[in-house]
C-alpha positions as CSV (number, residue, x, y, z in Angstrom):
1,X,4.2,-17.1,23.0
2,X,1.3,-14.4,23.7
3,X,-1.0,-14.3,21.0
4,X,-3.5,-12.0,20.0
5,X,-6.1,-12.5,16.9
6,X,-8.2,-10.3,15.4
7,X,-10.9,-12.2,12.6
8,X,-13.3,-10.6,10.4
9,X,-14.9,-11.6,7.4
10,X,-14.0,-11.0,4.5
11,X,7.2,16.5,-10.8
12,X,9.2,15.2,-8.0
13,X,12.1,17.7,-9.1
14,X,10.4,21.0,-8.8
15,X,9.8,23.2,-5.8
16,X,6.1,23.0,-5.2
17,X,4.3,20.2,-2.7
18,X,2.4,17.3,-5.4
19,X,0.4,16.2,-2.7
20,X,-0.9,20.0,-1.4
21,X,-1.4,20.3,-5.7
22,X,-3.5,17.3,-5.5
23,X,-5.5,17.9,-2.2
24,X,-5.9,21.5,-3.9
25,X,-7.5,20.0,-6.8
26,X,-9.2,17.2,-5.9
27,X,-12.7,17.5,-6.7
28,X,-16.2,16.4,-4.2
29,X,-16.7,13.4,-6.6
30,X,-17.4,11.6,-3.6
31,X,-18.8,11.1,-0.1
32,X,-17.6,9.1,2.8
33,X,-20.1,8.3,5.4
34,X,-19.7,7.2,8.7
35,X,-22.2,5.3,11.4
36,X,-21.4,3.6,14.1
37,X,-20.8,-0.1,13.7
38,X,-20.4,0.1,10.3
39,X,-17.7,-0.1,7.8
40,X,-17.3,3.2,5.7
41,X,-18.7,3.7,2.7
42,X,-18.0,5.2,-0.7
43,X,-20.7,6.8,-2.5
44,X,-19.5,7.7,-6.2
45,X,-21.4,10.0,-8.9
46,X,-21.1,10.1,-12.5
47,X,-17.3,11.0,-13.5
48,X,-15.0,8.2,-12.8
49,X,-11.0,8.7,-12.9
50,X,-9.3,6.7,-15.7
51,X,-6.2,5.3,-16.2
52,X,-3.9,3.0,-18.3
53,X,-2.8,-0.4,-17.5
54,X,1.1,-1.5,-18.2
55,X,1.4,-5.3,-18.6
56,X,5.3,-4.5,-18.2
57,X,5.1,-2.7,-15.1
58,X,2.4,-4.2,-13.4
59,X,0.7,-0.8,-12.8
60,X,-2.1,1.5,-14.2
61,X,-0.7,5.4,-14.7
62,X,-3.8,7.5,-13.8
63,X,-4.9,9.8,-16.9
64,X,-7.8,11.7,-15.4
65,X,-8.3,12.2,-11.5
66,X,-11.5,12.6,-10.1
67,X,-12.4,12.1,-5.9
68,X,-10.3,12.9,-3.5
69,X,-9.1,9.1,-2.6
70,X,-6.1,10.0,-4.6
71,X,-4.8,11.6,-1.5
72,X,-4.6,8.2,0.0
73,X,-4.1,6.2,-3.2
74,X,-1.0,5.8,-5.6
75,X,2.3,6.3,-5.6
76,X,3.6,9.8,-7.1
77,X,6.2,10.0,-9.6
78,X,7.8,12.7,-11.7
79,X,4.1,14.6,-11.4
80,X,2.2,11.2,-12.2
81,X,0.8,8.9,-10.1
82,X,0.8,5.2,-10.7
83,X,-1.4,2.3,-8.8
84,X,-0.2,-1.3,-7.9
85,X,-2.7,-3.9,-9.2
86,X,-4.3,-4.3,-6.1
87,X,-5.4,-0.3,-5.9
88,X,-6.5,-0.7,-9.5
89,X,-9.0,-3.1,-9.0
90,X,-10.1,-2.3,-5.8
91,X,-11.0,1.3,-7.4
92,X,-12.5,-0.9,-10.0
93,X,-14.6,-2.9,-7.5
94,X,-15.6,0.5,-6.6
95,X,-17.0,1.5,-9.8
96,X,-14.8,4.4,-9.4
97,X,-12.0,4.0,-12.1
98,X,-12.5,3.5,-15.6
99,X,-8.8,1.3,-17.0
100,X,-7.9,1.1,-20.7
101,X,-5.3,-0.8,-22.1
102,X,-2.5,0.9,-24.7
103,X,-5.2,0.7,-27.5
104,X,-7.5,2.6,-25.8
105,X,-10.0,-0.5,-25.3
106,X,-11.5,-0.3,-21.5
107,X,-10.6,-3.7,-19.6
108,X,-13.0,-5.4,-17.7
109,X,-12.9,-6.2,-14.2
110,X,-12.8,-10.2,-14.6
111,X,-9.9,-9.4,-16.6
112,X,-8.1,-7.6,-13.8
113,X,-9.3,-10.8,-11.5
114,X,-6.9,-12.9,-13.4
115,X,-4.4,-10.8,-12.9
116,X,-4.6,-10.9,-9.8
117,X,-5.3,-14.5,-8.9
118,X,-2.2,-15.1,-11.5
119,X,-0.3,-13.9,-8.5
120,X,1.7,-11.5,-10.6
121,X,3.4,-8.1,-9.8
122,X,3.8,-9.0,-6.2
123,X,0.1,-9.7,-5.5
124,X,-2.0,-12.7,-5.0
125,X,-5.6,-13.0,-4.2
126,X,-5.1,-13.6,-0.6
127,X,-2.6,-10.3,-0.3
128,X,-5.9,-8.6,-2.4
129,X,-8.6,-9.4,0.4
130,X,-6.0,-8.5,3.3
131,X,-6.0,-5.2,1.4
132,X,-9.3,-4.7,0.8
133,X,-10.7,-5.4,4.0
134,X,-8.4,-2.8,5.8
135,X,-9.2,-0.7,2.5
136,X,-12.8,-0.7,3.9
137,X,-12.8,0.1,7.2
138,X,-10.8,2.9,6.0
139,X,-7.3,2.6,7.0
140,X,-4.5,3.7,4.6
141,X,-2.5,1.5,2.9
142,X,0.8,1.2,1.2
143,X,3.5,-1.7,-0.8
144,X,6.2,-1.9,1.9
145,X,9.5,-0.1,1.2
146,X,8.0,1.5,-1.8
147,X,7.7,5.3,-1.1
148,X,5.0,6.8,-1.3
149,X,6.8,9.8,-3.5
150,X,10.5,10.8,-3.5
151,X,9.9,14.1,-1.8
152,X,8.9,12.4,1.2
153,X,12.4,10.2,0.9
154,X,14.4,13.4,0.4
155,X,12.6,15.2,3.2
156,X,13.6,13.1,5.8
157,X,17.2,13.6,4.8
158,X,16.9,17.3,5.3
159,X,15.2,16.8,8.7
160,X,17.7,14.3,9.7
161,X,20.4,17.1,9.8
162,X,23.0,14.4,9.8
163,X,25.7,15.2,7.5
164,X,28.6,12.7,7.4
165,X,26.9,10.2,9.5
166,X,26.3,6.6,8.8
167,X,22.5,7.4,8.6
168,X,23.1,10.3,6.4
169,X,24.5,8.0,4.2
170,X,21.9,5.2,4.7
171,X,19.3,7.8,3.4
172,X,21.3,9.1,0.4
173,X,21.2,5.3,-0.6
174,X,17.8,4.9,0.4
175,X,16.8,7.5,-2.5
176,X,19.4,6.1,-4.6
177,X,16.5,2.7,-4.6
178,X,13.6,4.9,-4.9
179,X,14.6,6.7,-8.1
180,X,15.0,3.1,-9.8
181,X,13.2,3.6,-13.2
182,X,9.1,3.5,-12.3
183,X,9.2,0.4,-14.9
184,X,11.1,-1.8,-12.7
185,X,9.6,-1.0,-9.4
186,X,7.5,-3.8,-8.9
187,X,9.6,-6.3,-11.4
188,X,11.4,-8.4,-9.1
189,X,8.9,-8.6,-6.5
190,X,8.7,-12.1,-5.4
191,X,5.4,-12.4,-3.3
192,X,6.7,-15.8,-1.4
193,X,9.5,-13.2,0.1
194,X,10.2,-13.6,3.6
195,X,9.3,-9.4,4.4
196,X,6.2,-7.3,5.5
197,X,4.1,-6.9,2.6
198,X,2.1,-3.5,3.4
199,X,2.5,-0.3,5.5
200,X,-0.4,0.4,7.1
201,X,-1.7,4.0,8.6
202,X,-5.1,4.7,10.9
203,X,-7.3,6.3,9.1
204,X,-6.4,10.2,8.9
205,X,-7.7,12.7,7.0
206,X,-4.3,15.0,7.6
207,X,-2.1,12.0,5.8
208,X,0.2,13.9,3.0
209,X,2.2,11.2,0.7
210,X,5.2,13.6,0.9
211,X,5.0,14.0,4.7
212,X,3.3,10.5,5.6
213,X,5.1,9.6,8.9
214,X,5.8,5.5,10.5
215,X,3.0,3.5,9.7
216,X,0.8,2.3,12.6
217,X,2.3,-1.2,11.8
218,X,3.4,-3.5,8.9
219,X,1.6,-6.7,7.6
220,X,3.1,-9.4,6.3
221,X,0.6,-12.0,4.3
222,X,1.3,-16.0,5.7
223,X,1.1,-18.0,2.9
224,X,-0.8,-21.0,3.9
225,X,0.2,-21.5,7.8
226,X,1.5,-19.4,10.7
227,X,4.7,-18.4,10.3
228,X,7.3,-19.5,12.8
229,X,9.4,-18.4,15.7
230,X,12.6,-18.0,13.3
231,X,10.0,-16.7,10.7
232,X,8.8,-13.9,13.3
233,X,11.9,-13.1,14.1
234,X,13.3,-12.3,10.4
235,X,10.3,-10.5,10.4
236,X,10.9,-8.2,13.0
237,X,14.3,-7.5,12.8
238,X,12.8,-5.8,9.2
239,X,10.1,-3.2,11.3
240,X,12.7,-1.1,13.0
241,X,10.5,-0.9,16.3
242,X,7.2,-0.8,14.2
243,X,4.3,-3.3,15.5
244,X,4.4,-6.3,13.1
245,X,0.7,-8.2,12.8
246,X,0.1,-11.4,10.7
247,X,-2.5,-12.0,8.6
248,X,-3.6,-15.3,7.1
249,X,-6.9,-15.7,4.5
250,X,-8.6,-18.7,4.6
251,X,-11.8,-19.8,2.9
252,X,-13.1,-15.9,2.7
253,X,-11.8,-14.7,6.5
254,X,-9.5,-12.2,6.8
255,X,-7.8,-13.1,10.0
256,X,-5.4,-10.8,12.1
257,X,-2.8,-11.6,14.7
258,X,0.4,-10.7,16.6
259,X,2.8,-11.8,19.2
260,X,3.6,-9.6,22.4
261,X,6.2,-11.7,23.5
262,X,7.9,-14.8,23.6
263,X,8.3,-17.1,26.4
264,X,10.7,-20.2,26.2
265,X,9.8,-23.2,27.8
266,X,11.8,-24.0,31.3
267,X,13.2,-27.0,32.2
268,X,13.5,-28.8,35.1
């Protein structure tokens, strides 16, 4: 087996576009800056975005929107966008998101720590540093098999111009998923589940949530040890042709690696 490894340290209804209204309005709260050799960074001024946290859901619904990472961040629904746990406190970490709970009380980010570390809402600490590492260098990140709006799931039925086909019907069913109430989304999410864990996209300042395209690859997360052959293989099957990499966290490394191919053993 050919490895390669990779380590670093550590409304939906309507007619109109959400993500054009969004890239329309999103405001110059902050910079990104670029230099060679170094990861990218985030300079924030005064006004923050907010949001609320639901304990039920597992997800903060944004209130106010400021910056224009909200292009790349969130998933949209009915005209709101929500983040996973892991967005919400990396934003946090960012000092650029301000989070209240249902009593209006702003939650602290030690608070959203334990959340995290809990390994609720189909996170874990480990999946959080994968994220935020690739977060930093600036790629663009998503839950796998959660859409990033429904407009983008509906699109590629229209493009698919395949009325009557099995595919056609694959996609109506495909929607039929995605319109599951926003509450339950991220409910049964089991994060010892033998499937990729993120879609991941370069970095690309073009990326539209209703338009976003195959990712560049899918990670899945392995919990404690490489997975193996028959693990890779389940795996696979699940990326449709997409490049698959691993990714395993140990004491503070973010580690990445995949498999060209597989070579049995002859023998003689």
């Amino acid at each position: 087996m050919e490895e390669k490894v990779c380590e670093c340290s550590s409304n939906e209804n309507s007619d109109y576009d959400d993500d054009e209204f969004y890239l329309q309005n999103a405001s110059d709260e902050e910079d990104f800056q670029f230099s060679p050799g170094s990861l990218p960074k985030l300079q924030f001024r005064n006004t923050k975005s907010k949001g609320r946290w639901n304990e039920e859901m597992g997800m903060a619904e944004l209130l106010e929107k400021n910056g224009k990472m909200w292009v790349t961040t969130g998933i949209v629904r009915k005209g709101k966008i929500y983040t996973s746990v892991e967005e919400t406190l990396y934003l946090m970490e960012l000092e650029a998101f301000d989070l209240l709970d249902n009593d209006d009380i702003s939650i602290s980010l030690s608070k959203m720590y334990e959340k995290v570390a809990g390994g609720k809402f189909g996170c874990c600490w480990e999946l959080f540093e994968a994220y935020r590492h690739l977060k930093s260098l600036g790629y663009i990140i998503a839950r796998h098999d959660v859409a990033w709006s429904l407009k983008s799931v509906r699109s590629s039925i229209k493009s698919s111009d395949l009325e009557g086909t099995e595919e056609n019907k694959q996609l109506v069913d495909m929607v039929s998923k995605v319109e599951v109430s926003i509450d339950k989304l991220f409910g049964d999410l089991k994060i010892n589940d033998l499937k990729p864990d993120f879609d991941v996209y370069l970095p690309n300042n073009r990326f539209r949530k209703s338009s976003p395209g195959d990712p560049n690859f899918l990670l899945y997360l392995s919990r404690g040890h490489p997975p193996s052959k028959a693990e890779i293989e389940v795996l696979e099957r699940q990326c449709g042709g997409i490049p698959l990499k691993i990714c395993l966290v140990t004491e503070g490394r973010v580690i990445f690696f995949s498999f060209d191919k597989v070579e049995l053993p002859v023998l003689t």
